[in-house]
KOLKOL-982977 format. One line per field, with one value per residue (C-alpha): residue number from 1; residue in three letters; y, x, z. Coordinates in pm, 1 decimal, m for minus. Layout:
N
i (NUM_...);
aa (ALA_...);
yy (Y_...);
xx (X_...);
zz (Z_...);
//
This chain:
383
i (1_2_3_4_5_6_7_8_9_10_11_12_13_14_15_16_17_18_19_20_21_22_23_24_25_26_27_28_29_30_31_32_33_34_35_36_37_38_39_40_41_42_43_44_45_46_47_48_49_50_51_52_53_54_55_56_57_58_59_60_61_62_63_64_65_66_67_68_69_70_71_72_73_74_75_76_77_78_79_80_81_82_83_84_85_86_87_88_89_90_91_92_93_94_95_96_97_98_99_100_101_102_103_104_105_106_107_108_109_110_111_112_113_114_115_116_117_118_119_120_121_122_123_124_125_126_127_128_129_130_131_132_133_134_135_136_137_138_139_140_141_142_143_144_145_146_147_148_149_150_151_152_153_154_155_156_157_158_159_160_161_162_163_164_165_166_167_168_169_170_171_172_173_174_175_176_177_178_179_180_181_182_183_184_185_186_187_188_189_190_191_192_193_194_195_196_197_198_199_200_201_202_203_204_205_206_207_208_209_210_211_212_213_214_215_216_217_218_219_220_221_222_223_224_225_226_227_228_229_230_231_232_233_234_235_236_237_238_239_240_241_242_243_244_245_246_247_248_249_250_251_252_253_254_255_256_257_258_259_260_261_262_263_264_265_266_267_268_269_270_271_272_273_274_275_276_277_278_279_280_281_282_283_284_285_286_287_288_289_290_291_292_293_294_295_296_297_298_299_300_301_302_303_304_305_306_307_308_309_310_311_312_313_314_315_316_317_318_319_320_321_322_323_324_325_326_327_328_329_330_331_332_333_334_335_336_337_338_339_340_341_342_343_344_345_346_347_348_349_350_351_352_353_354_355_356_357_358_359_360_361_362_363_364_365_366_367_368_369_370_371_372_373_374_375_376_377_378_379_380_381_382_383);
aa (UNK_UNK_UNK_UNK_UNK_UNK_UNK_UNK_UNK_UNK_UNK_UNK_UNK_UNK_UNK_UNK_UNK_UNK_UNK_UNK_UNK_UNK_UNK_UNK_UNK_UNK_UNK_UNK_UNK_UNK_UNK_UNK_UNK_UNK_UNK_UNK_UNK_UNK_UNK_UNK_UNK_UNK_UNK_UNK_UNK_UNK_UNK_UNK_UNK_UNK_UNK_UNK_UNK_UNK_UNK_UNK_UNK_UNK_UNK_UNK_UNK_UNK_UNK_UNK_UNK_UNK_UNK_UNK_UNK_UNK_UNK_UNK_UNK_UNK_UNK_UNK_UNK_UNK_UNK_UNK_UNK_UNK_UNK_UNK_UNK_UNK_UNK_UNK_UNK_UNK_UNK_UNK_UNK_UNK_UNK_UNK_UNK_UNK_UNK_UNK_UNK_UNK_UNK_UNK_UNK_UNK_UNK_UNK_UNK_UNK_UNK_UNK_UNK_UNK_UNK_UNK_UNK_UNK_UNK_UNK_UNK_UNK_UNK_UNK_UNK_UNK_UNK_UNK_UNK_UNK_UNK_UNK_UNK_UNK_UNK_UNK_UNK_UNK_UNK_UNK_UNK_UNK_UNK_UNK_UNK_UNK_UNK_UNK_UNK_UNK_UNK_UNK_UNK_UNK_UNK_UNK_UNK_UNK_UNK_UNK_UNK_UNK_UNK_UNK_UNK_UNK_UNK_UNK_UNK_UNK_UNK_UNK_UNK_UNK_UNK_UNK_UNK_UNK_UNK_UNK_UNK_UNK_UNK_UNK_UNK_UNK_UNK_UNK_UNK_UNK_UNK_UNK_UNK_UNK_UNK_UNK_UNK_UNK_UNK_UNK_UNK_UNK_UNK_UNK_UNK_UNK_UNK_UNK_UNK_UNK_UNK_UNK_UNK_UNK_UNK_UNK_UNK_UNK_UNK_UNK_UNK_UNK_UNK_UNK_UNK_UNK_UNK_UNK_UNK_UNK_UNK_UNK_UNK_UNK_UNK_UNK_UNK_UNK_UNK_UNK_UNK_UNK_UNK_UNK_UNK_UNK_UNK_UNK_UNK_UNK_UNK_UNK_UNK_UNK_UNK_UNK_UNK_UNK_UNK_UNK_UNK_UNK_UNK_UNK_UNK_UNK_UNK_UNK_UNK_UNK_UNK_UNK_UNK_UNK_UNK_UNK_UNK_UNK_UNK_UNK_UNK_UNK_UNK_UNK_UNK_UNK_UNK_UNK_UNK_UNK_UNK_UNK_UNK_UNK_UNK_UNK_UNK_UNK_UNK_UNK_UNK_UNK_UNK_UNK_UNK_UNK_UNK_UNK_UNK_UNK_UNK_UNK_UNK_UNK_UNK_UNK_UNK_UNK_UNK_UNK_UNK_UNK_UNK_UNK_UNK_UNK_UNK_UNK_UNK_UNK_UNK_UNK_UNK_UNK_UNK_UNK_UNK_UNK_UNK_UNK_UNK_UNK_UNK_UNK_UNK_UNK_UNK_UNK_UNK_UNK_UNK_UNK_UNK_UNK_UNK_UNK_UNK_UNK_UNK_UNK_UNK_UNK_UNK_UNK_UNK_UNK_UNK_UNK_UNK_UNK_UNK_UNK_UNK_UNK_UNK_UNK_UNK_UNK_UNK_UNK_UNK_UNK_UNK);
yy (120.9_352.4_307.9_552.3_360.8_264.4_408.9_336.8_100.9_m114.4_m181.3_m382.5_m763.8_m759.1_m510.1_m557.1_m802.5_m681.7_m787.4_m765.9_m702.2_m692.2_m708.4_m560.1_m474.0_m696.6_m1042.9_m952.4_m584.0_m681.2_m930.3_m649.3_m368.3_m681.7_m699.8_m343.0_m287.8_m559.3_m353.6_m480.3_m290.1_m332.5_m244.3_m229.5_m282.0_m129.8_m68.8_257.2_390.9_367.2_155.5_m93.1_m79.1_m27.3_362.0_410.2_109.1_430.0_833.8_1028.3_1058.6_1126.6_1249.2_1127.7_781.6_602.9_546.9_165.2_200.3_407.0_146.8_m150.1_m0.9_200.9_191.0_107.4_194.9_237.4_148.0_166.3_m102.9_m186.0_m581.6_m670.5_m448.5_m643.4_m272.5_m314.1_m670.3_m639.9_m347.8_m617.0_m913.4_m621.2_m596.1_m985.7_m1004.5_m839.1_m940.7_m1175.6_m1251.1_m1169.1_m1164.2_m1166.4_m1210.7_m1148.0_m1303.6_m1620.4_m1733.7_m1361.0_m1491.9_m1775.1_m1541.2_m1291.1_m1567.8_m1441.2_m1729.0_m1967.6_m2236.0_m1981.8_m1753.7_m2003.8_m2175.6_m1859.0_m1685.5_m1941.6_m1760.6_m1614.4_m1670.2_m1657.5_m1676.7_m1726.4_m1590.8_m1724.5_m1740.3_m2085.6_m2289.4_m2356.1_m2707.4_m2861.5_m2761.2_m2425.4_m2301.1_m2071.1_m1847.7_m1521.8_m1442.3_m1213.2_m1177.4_m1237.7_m1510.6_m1690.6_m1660.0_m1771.5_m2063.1_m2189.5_m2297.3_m1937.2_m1753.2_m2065.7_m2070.6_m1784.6_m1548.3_m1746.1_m2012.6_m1788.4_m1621.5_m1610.3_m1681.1_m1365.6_m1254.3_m1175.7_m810.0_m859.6_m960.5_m1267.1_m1468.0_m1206.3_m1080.0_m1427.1_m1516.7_m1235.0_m1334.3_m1695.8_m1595.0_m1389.9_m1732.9_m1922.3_m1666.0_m1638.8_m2021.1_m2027.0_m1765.3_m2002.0_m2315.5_m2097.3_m1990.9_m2330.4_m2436.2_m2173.5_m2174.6_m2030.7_m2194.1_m2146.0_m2086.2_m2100.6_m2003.9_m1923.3_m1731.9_m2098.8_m2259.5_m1999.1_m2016.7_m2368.2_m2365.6_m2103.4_m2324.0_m2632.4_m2701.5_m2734.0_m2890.8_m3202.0_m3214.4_m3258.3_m3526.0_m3733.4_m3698.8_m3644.4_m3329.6_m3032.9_m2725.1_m2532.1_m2171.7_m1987.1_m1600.4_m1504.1_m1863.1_m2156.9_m2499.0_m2655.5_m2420.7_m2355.2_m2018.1_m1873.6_m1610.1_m1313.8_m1230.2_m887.4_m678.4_m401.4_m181.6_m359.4_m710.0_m840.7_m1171.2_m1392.6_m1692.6_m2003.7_m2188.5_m2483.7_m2614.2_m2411.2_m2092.0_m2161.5_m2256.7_m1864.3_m1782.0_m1980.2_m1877.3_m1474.2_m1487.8_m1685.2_m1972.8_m2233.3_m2501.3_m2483.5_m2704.2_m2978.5_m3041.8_m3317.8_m3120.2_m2826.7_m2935.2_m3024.9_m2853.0_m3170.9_m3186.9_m2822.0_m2872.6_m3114.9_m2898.8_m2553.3_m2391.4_m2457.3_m2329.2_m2031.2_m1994.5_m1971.0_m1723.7_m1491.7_m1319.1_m1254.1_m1086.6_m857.2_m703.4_m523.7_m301.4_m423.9_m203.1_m410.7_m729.0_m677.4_m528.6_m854.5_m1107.7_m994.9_m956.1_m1334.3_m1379.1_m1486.8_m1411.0_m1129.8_m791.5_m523.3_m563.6_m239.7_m39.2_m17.6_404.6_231.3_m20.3_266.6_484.3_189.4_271.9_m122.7_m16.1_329.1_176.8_m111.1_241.7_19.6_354.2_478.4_767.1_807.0_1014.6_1356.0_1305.0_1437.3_1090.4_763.5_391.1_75.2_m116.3_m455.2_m663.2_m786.1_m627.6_m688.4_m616.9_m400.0_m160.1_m198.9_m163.2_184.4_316.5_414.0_628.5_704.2_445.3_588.9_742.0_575.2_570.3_786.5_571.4_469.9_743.4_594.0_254.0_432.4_303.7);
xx (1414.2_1146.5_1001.8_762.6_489.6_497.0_121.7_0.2_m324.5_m259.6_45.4_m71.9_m133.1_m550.8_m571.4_m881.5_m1085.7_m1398.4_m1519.7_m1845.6_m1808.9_m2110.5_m1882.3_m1958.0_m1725.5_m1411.4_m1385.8_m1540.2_m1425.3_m1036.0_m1064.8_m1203.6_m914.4_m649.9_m795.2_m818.7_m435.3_m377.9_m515.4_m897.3_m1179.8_m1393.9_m1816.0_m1876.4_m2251.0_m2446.7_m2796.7_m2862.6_m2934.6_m2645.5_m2409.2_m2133.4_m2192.7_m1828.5_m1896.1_m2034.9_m1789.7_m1629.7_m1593.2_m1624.2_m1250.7_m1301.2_m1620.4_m1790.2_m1665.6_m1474.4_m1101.9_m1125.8_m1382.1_m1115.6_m855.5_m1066.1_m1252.9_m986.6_m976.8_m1376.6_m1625.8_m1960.9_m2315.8_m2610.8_m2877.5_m3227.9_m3156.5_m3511.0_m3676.9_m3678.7_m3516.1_m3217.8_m3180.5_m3189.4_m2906.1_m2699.3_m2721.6_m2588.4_m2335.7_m2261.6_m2296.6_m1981.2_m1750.1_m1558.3_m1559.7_m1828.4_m1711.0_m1957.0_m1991.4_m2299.9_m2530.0_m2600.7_m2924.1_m2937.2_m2805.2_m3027.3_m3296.0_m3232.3_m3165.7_m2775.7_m2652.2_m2345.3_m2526.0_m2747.6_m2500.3_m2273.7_m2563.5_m2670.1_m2299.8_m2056.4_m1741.3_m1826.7_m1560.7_m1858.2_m1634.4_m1868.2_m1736.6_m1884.7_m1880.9_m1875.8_m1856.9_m2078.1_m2190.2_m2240.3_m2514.0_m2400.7_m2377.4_m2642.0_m2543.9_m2373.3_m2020.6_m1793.6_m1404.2_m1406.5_m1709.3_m1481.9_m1189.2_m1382.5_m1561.5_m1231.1_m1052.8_m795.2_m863.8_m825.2_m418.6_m366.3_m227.7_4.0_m89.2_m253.9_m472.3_m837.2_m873.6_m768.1_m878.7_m609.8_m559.3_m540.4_m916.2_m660.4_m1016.1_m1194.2_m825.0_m723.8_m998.6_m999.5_m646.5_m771.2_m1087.7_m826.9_m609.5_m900.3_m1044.6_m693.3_m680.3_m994.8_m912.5_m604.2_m820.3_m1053.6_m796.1_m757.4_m1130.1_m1337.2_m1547.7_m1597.0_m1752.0_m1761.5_m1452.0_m1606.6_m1383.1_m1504.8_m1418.1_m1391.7_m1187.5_m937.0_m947.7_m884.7_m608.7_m389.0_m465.2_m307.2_m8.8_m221.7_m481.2_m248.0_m41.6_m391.6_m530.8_m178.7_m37.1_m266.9_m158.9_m308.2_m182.8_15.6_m14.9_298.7_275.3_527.9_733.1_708.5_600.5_881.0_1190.8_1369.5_1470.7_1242.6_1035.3_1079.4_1304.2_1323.9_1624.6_1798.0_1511.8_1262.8_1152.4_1359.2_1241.4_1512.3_1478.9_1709.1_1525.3_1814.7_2102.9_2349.9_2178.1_2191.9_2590.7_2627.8_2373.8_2573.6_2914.9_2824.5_2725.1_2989.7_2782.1_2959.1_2972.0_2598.0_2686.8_2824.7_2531.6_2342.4_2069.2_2087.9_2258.8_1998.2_1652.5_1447.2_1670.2_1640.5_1254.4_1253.5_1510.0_1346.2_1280.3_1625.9_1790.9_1564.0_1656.4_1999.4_1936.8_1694.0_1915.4_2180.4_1979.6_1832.9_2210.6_2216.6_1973.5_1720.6_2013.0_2326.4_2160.5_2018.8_2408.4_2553.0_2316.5_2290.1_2709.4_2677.5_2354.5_2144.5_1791.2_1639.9_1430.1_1335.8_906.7_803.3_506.4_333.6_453.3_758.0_758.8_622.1_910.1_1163.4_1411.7_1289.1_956.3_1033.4_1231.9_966.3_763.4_378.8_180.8_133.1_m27.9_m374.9_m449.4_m597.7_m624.1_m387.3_m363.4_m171.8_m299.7_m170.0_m75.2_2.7_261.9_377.7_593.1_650.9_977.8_1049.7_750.9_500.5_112.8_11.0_m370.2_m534.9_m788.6_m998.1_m1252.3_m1586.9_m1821.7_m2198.2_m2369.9_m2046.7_m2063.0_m2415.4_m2412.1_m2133.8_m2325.0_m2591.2_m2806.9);
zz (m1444.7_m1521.4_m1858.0_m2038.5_m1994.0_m1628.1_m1603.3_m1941.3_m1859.9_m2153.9_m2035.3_m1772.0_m1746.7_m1753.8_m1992.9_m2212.6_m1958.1_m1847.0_m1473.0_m1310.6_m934.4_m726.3_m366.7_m83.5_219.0_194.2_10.5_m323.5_m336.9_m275.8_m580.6_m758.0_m683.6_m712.3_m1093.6_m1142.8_m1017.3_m1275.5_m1551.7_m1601.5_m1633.0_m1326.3_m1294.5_m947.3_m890.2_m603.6_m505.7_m547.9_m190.6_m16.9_m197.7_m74.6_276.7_322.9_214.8_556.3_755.9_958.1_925.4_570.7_460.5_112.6_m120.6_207.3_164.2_423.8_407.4_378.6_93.1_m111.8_11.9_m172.0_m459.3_m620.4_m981.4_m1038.0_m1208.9_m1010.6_m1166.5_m960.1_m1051.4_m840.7_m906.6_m746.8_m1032.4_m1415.3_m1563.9_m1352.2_m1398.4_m1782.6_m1743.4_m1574.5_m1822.9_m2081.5_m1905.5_m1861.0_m2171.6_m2254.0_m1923.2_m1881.6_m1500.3_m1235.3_m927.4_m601.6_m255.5_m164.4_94.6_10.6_m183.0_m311.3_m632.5_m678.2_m627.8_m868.5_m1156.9_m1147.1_m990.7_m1173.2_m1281.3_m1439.7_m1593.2_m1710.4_m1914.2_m2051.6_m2084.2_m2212.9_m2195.1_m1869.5_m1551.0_m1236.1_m903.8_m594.9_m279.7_31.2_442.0_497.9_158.7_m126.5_42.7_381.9_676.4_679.7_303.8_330.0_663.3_622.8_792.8_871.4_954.3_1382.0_1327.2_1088.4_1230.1_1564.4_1430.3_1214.7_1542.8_1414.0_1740.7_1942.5_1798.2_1796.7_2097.4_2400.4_2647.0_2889.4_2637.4_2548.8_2218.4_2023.4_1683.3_1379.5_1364.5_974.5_823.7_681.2_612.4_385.1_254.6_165.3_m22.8_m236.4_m328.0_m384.3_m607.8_m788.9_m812.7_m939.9_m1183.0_m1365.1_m1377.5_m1557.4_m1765.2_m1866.8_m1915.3_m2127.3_m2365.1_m2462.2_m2428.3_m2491.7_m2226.4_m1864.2_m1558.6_m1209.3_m917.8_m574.0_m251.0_101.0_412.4_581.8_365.1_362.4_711.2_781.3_510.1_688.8_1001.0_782.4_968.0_1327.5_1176.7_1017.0_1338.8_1484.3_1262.7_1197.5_1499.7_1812.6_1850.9_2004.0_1879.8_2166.3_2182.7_2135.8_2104.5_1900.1_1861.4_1712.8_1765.0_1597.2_1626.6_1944.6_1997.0_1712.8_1951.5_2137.2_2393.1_2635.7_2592.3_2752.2_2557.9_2458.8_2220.8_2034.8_1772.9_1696.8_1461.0_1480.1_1167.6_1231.4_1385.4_1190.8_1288.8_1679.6_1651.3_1549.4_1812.1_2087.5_2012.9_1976.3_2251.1_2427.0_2460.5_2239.3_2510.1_2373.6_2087.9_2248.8_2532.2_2368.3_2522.2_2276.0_2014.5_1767.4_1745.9_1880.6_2170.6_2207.2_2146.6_2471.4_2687.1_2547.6_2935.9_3026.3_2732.2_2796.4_3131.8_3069.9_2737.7_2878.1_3099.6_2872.3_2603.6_2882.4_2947.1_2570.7_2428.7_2088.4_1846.1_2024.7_1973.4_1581.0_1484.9_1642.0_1526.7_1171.8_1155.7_1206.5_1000.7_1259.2_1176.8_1407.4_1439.5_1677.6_1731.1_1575.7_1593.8_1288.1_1266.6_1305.9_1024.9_812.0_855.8_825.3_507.5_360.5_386.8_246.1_m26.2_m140.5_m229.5_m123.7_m113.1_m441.7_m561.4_m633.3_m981.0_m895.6_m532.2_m244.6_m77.7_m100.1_m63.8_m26.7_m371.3_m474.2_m330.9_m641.0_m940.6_m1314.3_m1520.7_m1109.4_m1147.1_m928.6_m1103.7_m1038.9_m898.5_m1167.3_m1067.6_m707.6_m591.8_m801.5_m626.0_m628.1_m1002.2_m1068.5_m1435.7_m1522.8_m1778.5_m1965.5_m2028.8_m2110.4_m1780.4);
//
């Protein structure tokens, strides 16, 4: 399916919708590209020496940006304002005036300084969508302290589940605290923009680092509170399935996932296991749960006599749920990976990024344009 008008901007879901982004680094600039790949226009403000401090997070790759600014500010316009001077606060609320969301993330009480803050905005602007992106949460003790990804992920309890029994606590590779809340500002802005079709008014969505945080710890944290439990650190398996980790092969790791009692029959009788079924011991995942080192003991050593390829040909023939561990070159080079098509062009430049995970009518949203550099537009609002 590839229609004329795969890159036709009006094409695309936000077309026509105006946002304010005044993000910096992670949080506030992924909601920003997320609604730019979705077809709005978006005004990146930045102070005007130096910018988003994520131009200089890491060596020039492009226009003397680095790569992970490109990566999160594709698509954008960029205005440079002085906020804490009354000309470049009166070039903002122009611009407000005409948006429809403002997205930010700055430190917190910046906002409330400058007069920009929701309450403020949402009196003055009634149609406006203000989203408030924060470290630790709009209320409580802590509302006003500044955070980043590791401190998040540290203070959350994330670390502490993450890695295997042995470990210190480890941080997420993935910045899954500032991602995640970029995805759930972008959530709550389109909600709004629902409600406000029907009411005719704005008002304020406010997310956090923290919140996203302890919602991706969920699961621990109600096994915690309901049941007394401490979470138990796995590495790569699971607290509830047994086998659903990895194992060593001939080669290398292999994962394999037995999500239920069906899938561990096939498991058990490929490999010549089938008395497996029968022992009341194995037989259902909560005895397996109970019995899980000696069902281990007896499948470790078998998996170790083929290599990763053996294993993933046999288990899938079956339909027993499994993967080699790849590198990440690996993963990139995988035919799915190729196939899904992720990096995307970006107009007028010899480089790909990263797009969307998400498609409409099969066709992913395409880059529009390069991440801007600093001021790159002030001339077109006239500021």
């Amino acid at each position: 399916m590839t229609p004329t008008n795969q890159h036709d901007p009006n094409s695309l879901p936000l077309s026509g919708l105006r946002v304010i982004e005044l993000g910096q680094v992670l949080s506030g600039p992924f909601a920003g590209a997320i609604l730019s790949d979705l077809g709005a226009e978006v005004l990146k403000i930045e102070k005007c020496l130096g910018g988003d401090d994520a131009r200089h997070m890491g060596p020039a790759f492009h226009n003397g940006d680095a790569l992970n600014f490109h990566l999160f500010n594709r698509g954008k316009k960029s205005i440079a304002l002085d906020l804490k001077s009354q000309k470049g606060l009166d070039a903002l609320h122009t611009l407000i005036k005409d948006a429809d969301i403002l997205i930010h993330n700055l430190r917190p009480g910046v906002t409330q300084s400058l007069g920009i803050d929701g309450k403020t905005l949402c009196e003055q602007y009634a149609k406006l969508i203000y989203c408030d992106i924060s470290a630790f949460g709009h209320e409580g003790p802590m509302h006003l302290r500044p955070g980043y990804e590791p401190l998040i992920q540290a203070f959350s309890g994330l670390s502490s589940t993450n890695g295997g029994p042995n470990d210190p606590p480890i941080r997420i590779g993935a910045s899954v605290c500032d991602q995640g809340t970029g995805m759930w500002a972008v959530i709550g802005v389109l909600s709004m923009l629902e409600k406000r079709r029907h009411s005719h008014r704005g008002g304020m969505v406010q997310t956090s680092l923290l919140e996203t945080a302890m919602v991706w710890n969920g699961q621990k944290s109600e096994a915690f509170i309901n049941q007394q439990q401490l979470p138990i650190r796995h590495a790569s398996g699971h607290p509830n399935f047994v086998p659903y980790e990895a194992f060593d092969a001939l080669d290398g790791p292999l994962l394999i996932c037995c999500g239920n009692d069906r899938l561990f029959a096939k498991l058990s009788t490929v490999l010549g296991q089938g008395h497996w079924i029968n022992d009341p011991k194995f037989s259902t995942n909560r005895q397996r749960l109970i019995h899980k080192s000696e069902l281990l003991e007896q499948l470790c050593p078998l998996l170790l006599k083929k290599s990763r390829e053996h294993w993933v040909q046999v288990f899938e023939g079956v339909g027993v749920p499994c993967s080699s561990i790849f590198s990440l070159p690996q993963a990139l080079e995988s035919p799915q990976v190729q196939a899904l098509a992720l990096r995307l062009p970006v107009p007028d430049q010899d480089f790909k990024l990263t797009g969307l995970p998400l498609s409409f009518d099969g066709l992913r949203p395409p880059i529009q344009k390069g991440a801007p550099k600093l001021g790159e537009h002030n001339a077109e609002f006239n500021l």
